[in-house]
C-alpha positions as CSV (number, residue, x, y, z in Angstrom):
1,X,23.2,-6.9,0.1
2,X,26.8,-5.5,-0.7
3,X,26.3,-2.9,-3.4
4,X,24.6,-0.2,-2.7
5,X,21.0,1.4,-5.4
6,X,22.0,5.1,-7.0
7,X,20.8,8.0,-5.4
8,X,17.0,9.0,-5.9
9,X,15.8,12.4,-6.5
10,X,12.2,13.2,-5.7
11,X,11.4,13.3,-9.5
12,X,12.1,9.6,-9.5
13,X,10.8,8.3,-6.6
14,X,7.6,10.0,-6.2
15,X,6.7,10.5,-9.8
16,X,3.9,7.8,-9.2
17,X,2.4,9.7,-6.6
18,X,2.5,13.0,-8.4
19,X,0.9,11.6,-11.2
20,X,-2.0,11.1,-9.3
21,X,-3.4,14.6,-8.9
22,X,-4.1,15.1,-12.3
23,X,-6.3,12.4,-12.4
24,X,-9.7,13.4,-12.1
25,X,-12.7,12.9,-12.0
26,X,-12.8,9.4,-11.1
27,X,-11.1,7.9,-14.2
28,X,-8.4,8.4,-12.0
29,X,-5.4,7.6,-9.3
30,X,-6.7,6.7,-6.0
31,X,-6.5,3.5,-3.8
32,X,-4.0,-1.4,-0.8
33,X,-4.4,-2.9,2.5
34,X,-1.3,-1.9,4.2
35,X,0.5,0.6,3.1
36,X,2.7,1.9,0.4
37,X,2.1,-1.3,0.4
38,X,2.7,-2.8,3.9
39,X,-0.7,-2.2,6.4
40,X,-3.0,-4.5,7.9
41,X,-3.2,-8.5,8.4
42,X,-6.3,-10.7,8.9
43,X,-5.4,-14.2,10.1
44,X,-3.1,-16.9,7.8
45,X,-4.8,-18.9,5.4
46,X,-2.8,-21.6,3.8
47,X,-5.8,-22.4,1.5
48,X,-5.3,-22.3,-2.1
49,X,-7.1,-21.6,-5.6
50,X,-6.3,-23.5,-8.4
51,X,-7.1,-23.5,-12.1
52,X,-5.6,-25.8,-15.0
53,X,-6.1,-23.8,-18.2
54,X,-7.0,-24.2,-22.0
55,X,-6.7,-22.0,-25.0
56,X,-4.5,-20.6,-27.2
57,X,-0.9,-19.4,-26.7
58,X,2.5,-20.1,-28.2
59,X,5.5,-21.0,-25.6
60,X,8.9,-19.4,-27.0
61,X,11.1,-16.6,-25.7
62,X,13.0,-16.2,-22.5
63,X,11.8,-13.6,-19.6
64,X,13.5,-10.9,-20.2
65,X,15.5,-9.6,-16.9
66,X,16.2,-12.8,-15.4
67,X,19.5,-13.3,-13.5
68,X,19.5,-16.9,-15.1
69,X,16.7,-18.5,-17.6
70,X,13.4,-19.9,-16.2
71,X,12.8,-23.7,-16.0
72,X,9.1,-22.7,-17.6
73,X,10.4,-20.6,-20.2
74,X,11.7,-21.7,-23.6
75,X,13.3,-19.1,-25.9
76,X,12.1,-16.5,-28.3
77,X,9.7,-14.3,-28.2
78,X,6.1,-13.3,-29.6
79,X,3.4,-11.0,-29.0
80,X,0.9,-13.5,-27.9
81,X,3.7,-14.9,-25.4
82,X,6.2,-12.3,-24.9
83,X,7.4,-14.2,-21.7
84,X,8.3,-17.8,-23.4
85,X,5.9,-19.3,-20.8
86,X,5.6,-23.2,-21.7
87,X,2.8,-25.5,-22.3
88,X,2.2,-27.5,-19.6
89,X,3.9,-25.6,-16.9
90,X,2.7,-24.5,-13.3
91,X,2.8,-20.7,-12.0
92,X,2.9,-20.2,-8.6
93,X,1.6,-16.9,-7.0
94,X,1.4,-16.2,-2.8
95,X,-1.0,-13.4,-2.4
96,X,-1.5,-11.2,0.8
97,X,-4.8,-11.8,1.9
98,X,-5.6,-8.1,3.4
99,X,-8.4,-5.2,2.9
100,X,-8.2,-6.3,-1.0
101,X,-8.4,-10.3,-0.5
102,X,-6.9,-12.1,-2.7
103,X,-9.6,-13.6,-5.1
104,X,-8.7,-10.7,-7.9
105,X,-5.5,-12.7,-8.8
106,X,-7.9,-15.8,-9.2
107,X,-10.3,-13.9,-11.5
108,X,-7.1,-12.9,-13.1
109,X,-5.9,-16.3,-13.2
110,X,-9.2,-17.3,-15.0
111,X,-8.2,-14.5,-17.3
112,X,-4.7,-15.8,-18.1
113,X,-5.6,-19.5,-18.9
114,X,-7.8,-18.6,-21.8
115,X,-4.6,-17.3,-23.3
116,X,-2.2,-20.2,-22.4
117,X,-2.6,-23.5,-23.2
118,X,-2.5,-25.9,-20.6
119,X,-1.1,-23.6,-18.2
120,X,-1.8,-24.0,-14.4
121,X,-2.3,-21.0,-12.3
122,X,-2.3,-21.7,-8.7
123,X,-3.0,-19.1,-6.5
124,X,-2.6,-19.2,-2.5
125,X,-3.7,-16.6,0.3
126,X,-1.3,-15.5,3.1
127,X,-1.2,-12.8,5.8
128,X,2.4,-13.7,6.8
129,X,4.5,-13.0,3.3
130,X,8.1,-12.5,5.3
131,X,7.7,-15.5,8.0
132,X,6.3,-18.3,4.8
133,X,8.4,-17.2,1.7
134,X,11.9,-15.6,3.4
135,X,12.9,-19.3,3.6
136,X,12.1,-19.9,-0.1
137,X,14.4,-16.9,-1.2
138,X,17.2,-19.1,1.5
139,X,16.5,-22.6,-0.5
140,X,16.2,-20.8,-3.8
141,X,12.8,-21.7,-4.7
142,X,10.1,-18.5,-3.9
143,X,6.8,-18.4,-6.1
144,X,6.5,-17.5,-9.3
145,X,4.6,-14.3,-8.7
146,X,4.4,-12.5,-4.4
147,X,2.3,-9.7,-3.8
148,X,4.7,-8.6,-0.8
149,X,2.4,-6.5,1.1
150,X,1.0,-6.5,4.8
151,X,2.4,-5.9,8.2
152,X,4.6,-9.1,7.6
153,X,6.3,-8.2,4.0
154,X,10.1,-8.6,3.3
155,X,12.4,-5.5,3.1
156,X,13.1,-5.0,-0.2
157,X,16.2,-3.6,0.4
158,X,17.4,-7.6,1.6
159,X,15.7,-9.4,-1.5
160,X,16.8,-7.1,-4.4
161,X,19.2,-8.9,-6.3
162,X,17.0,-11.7,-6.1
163,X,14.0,-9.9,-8.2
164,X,13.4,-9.7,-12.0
165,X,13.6,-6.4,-13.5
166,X,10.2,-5.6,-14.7
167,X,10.2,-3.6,-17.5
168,X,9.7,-6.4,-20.2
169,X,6.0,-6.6,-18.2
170,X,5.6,-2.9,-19.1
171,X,6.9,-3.5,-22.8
172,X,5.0,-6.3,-23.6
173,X,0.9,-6.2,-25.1
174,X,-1.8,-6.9,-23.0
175,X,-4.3,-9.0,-24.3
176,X,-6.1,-6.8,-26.0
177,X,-3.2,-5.9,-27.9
178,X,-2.3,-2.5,-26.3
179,X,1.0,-2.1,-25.1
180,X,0.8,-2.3,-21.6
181,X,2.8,0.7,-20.8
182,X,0.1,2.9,-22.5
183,X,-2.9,2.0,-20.6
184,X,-1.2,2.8,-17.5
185,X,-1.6,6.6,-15.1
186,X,2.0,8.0,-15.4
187,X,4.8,7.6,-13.7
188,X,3.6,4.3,-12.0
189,X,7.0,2.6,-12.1
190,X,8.6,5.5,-9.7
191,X,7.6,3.4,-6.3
192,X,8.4,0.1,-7.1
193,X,12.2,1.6,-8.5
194,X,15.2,1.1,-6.6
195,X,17.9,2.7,-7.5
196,X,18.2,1.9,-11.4
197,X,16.3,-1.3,-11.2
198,X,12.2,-1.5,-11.6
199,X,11.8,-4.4,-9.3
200,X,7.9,-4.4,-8.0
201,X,4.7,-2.9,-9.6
202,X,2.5,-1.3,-7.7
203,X,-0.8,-2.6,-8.9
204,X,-3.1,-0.4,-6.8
205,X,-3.4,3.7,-6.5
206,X,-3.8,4.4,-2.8
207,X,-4.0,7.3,-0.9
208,X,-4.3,8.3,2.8
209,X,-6.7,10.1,4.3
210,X,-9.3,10.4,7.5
211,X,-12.3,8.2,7.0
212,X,-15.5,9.3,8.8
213,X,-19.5,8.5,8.4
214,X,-20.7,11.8,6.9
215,X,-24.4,10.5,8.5
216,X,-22.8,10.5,11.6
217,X,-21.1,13.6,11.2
218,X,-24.2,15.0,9.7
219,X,-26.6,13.9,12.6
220,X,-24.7,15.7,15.2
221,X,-23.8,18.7,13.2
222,X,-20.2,17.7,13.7
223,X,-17.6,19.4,11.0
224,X,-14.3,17.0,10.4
225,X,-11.3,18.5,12.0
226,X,-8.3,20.0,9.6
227,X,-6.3,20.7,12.6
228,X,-5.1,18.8,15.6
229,X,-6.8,21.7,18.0
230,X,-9.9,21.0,16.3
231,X,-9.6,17.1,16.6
232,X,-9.3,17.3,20.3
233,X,-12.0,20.2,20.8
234,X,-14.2,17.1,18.7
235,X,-12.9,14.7,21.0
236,X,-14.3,16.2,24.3
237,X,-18.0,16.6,22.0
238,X,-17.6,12.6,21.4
239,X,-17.0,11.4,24.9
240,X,-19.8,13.9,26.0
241,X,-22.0,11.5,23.8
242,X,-20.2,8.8,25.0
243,X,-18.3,7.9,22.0
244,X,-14.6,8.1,21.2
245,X,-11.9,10.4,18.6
246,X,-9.5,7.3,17.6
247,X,-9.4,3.3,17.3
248,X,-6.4,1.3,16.6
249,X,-5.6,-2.4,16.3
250,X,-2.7,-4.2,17.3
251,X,-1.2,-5.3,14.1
252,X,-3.0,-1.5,12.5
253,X,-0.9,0.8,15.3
254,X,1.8,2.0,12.5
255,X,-1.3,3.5,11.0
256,X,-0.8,6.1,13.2
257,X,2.7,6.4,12.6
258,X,1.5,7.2,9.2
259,X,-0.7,9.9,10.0
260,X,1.7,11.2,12.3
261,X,4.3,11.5,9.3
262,X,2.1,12.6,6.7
263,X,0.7,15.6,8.9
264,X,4.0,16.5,9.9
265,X,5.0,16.5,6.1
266,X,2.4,19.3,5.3
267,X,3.1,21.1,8.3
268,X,7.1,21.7,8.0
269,X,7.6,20.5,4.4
270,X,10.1,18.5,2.5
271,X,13.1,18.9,5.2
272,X,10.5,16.2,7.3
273,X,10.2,14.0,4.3
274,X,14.0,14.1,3.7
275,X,14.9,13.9,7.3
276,X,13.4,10.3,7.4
277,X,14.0,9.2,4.3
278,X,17.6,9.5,5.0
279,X,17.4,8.3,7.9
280,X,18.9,11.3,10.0
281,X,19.6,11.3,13.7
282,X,17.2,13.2,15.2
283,X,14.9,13.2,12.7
284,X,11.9,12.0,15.1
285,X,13.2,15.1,16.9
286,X,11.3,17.7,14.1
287,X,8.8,20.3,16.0
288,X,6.7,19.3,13.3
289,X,6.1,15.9,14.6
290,X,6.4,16.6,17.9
291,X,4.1,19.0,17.7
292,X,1.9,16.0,16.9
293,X,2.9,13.4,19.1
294,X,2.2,15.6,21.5
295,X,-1.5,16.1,20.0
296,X,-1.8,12.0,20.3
297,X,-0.2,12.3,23.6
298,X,-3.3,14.4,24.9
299,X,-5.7,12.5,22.9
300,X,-4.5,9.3,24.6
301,X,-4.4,11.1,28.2
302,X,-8.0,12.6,27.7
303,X,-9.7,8.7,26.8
304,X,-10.6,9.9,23.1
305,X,-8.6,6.5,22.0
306,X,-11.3,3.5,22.6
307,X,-8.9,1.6,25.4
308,X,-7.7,-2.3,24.8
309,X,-6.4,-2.0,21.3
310,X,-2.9,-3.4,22.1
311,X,-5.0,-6.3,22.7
312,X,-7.9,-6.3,19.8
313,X,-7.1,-8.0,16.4
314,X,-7.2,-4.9,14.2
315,X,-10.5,-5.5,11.8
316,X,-12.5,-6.2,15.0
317,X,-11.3,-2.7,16.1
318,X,-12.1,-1.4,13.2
319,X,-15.4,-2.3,13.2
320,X,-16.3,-0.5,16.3
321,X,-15.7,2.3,14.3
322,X,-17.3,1.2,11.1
323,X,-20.5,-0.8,12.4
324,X,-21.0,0.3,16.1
325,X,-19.5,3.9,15.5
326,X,-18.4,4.0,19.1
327,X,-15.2,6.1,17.4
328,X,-16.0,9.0,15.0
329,X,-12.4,9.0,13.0
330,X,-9.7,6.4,11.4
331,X,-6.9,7.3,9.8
332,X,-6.1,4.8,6.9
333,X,-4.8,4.0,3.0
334,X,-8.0,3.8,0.8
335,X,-8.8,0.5,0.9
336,X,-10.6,0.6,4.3
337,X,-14.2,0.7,2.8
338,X,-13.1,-2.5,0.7
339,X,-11.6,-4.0,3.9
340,X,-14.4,-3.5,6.2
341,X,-17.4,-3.9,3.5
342,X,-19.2,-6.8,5.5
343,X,-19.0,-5.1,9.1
344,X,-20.1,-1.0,8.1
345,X,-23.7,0.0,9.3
346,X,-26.2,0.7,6.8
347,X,-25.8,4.4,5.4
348,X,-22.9,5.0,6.6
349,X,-22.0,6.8,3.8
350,X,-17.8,6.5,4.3
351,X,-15.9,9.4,3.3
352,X,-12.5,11.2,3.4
353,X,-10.6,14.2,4.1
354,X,-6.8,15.2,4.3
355,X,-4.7,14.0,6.9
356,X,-4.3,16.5,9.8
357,X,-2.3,19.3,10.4
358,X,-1.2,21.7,13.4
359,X,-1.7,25.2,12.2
360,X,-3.6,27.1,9.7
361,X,-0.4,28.1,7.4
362,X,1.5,24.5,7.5
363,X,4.0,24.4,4.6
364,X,2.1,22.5,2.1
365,X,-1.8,23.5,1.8
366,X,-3.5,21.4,4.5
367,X,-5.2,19.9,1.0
368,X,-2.1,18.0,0.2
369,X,-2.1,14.0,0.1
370,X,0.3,11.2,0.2
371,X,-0.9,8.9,-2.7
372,X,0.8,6.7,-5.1
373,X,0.8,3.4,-6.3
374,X,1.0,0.9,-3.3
375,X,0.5,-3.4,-3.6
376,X,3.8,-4.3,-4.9
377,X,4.0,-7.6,-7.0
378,X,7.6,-9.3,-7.2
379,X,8.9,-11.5,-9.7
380,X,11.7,-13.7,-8.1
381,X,14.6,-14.4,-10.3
382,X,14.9,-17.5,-8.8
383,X,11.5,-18.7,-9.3
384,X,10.2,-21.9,-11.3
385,X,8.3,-20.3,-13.6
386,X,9.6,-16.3,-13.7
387,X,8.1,-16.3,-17.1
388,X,4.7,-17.3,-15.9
389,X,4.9,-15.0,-12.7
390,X,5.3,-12.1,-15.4
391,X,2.2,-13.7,-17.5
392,X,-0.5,-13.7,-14.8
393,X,0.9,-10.2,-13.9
394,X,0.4,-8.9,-17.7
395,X,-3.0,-10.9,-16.9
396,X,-3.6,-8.3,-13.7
397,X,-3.2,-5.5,-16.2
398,X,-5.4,-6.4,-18.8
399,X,-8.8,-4.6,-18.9
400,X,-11.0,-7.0,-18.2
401,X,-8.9,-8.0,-14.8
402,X,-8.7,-4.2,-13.6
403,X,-12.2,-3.2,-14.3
404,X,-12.9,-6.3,-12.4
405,X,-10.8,-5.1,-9.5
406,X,-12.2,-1.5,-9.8
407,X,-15.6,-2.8,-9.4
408,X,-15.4,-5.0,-6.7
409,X,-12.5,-3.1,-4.6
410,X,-14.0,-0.2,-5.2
411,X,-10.5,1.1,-5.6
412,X,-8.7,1.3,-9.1
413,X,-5.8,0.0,-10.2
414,X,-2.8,1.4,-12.3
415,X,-4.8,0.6,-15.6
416,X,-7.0,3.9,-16.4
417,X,-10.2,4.1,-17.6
418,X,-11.8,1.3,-15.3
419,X,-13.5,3.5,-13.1
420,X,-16.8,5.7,-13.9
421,X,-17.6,9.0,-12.7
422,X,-20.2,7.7,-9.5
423,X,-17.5,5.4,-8.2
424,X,-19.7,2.3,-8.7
425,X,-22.3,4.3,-6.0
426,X,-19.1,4.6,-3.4
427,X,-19.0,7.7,-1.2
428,X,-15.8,7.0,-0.3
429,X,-14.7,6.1,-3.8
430,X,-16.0,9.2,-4.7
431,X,-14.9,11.4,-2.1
432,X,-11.1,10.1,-3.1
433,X,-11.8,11.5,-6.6
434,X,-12.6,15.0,-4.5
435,X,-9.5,15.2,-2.6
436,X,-7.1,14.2,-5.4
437,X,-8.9,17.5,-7.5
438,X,-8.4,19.5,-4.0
439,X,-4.6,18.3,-3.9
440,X,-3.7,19.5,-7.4
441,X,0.0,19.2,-7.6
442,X,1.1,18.7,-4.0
443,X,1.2,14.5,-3.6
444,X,3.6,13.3,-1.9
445,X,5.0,9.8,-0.7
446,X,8.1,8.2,0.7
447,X,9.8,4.7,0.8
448,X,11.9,4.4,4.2
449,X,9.1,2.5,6.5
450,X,8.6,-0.5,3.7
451,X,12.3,-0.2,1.8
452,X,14.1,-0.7,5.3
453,X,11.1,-3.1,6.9
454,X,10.8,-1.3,10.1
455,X,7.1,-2.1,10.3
456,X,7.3,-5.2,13.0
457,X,9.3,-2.9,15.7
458,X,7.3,0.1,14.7
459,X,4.2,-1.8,16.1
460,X,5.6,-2.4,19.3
461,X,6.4,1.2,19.8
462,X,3.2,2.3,18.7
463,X,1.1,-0.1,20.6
464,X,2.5,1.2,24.1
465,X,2.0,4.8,23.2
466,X,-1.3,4.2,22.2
467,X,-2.2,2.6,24.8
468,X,-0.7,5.4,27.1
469,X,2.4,3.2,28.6
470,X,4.5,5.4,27.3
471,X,4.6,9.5,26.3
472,X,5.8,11.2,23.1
473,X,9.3,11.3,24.9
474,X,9.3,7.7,24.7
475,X,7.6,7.2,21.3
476,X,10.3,9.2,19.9
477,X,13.4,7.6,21.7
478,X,11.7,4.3,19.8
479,X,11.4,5.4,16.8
480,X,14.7,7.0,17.0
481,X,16.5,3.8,17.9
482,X,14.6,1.7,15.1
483,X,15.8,4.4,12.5
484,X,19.8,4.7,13.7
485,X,19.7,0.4,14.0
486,X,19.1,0.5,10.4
487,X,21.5,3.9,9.6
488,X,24.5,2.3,11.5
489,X,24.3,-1.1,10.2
490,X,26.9,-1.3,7.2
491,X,25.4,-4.7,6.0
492,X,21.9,-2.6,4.8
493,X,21.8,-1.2,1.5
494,X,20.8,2.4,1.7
495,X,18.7,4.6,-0.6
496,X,19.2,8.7,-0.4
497,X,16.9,10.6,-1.3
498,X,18.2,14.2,-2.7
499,X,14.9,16.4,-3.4
């Protein structure tokens, strides 16, 4: 892209996260496979869902934001059909099939037809979002509707221009007449804003934590670690029972990177954030995360890492932790009990704490969280049917299609009020609710890993330090060179990030 998005201050682009902490009890802001956004794959399905619907529904008014009118959109507008969306017409949405699946769109698709008269909703999985539909934003024809999540997701920053504005979804009434905007948790739009223009929503409140069996932990009298001191004095307790600290999957190593950044965050404060955000040289260089690098460094040296995971898909690893509990810890975004559902051992009983940090006085209470909204659907300008991309989106945020969510994610959605105070009888879901009333006012979150798509080279970095090929020296040079590639480069639109 030539031009270049406004200036964000913190305000703006964390004001999603920071809305989070008032919500409690569980009514609230918590939990989307791969992070921010972006996190974990599971293999590539091209297998689709479709449905041909019936029911009422006007077709008049063009989508509102659109760089050029939709094929599938006739003009006017109503309440019923605030998009235009026509009779007749096909909307096409490419779902990333991760921790979440993808079968809420189709429930949500079910939804949307009894509201649209011979509409068709097709809905398709995929684990490779960048690789399939990149080519479509070349030839000018993407889907209607993308959830651009998973390890594989395009850069924002390169598709921009190429995205509705959203606001018009936020505007409209859902179907039970509310204006959607009002049934939201504030400040929702903050994450999926670049510069001035609102170009994804974030359809799922995430947060990252440390995940851990509290009937393992209970069994052995084991206490979960704040600090990285105490994590490796619980790693030499594991191996002596023959069981490991960490687990990581190959296309699940940047989960680390995450943990690594959010820890440093509450241990030296917003000057890390910033740092990064702005892509500063050096800025791998902070004691704060070296200080923790060089934690992983000994975890890795000491064997508290189960070995091979370079090598292991990442739910399979995953499971060792979950089902055969060979590894006591995993740092992840919220939906890992959703994501790991059919492989945890009975009574588990999955919980969370804070991420860690080095000392006992970091600069933001060792209670603080980065959480926001993360799962961020696009509308392509260019689509087909833009109008009908917004209208199974405005279906996603009716009530009955985010309870539905709630319920079977076990993580809620943007929509409040969809989640009861026993967290559908999740510990985890529960224990969320706990750590968002512990973190009061200090959520954080930041944009630079998805906005500039450094995910795919992260991985490689990640996967050799984890699997001890290379030190903290050489995990930072990485991540150092990744972040000045994407500084230097003149062509890439750049976001800064004041506060």
């Amino acid at each position: 892209m030539s031009s270049e998005p406004k200036s964000l201050d913190r305000r703006t682009l964390l004001r999603g996260a920071a809305a989070t902490a008032a919500l409690v009890p569980l009514t609230g802001a918590l939990a989307a496979c791969a992070g921010g956004g972006a996190g974990g794959t599971s293999s590539s399905s091209s297998s689709s869902s479709s449905s041909s619907s019936s029911g009422g529904g006007s077709s008049s008014s063009s989508s509102s934001g659109s760089s050029s009118e939709s094929s599938a959109s006739s003009g006017g507008g109503s309440a019923e059909n605030p998009f235009g969306l026509k009779a007749g017409s096909t909307v096409n949405a490419v779902i990333f099939n991760g921790g979440y699946g993808y079968d809420y769109v189709t429930f949500a698709a079910d939804v949307a037809k009894k509201h649209n008269d011979g509409v068709t909703f097709d809905v398709k999985p995929s684990t490779k979002i960048a690789t399939e539909l990149q080519p479509l934003f070349v030839a000018g024809n993407p889907p209607d509707l993308i959830d651009n999540s998973g390890a594989d997701l395009i850069a924002i920053n390169t598709i921009l221009d190429q995205l509705e504005d959203l606001n018009s979804v936020f505007e409209a009434n859902n179907y039970e007449g509310t204006k959607i905007a009002d049934t939201l948790f504030g400040g929702v739009k903050g994450p999926g804003t670049f510069g001035d223009k609102f170009a994804a929503i974030n359809y799922v409140m995430t947060l990252y934590a440390v995940w851990y069996s509290s009937s393992l932990f209970e069994e052995n009298g084991w206490t979960p670690p704040k600090t990285w001191a105490e994590a490796i004095d619980l790693g030499a307790k594991a191996k002596a029972k023959g069981k490991y600290l960490f687990v990581w999957g190959k296309e699940a190593a940047t989960y680390y990177e995450w943990f690594a950044i959010d820890g440093a965050i509450k241990e030296g404060g917003d000057e890390v954030r910033l740092a990064l955000e702005n892509l500063k040289p050096d800025c791998w260089s902070h004691p704060a995360i070296q200080g923790i690098f060089k934690a992983m460094e000994t975890c890795v040296k000491n064997g508290y890492f189960i070995p091979g995971g370079a090598g292991t898909q990442f739910t399979a690893a995953q499971a060792k932790w979950s089902n055969d509990q060979q590894a006591l810890l995993y740092p992840s975004g919220s939906w890992i009990e959703n994501e790991m559902k059919k492989a945890t051992k009975a009574d588990f009983k999955m919980k969370g704490v804070p991420e860690l940090v080095l000392t006992d006085s970091p600069k933001l209470p060792y209670e603080s969280l980065r959480a926001g909204a993360g799962e961020p659907y696009i509308v392509p300008s260019t689509a087909a049917n833009s109008a009908g991309g917004k209208e199974l989106m405005r279906a996603m945020l009716s009530k009955e299609a985010a309870t539905n969510f709630a319920k079977t994610r076990l993580a809620p959605t943007i929509v409040s009020g969809t989640v009861p105070p026993d967290g559908f009888g999740s510990t985890a879901l529960v224990s969320q609710s706990n750590m968002l009333q512990a973190a009061g006012n200090n959520i954080f979150n930041y944009q630079f890993f998805d906005f500039y798509g450094m995910n795919a080279d992260s991985l490689v970095v990640w996967n050799s330090f984890l699997s001890g090929d290379t030190d903290a020296a050489g995990l930072t040079k990485g991540l150092q060179k990744i972040t000045d590639t994407v500084a230097n480069d003149s062509s890439v639109s750049k976001i800064t990030v004041t506060s």
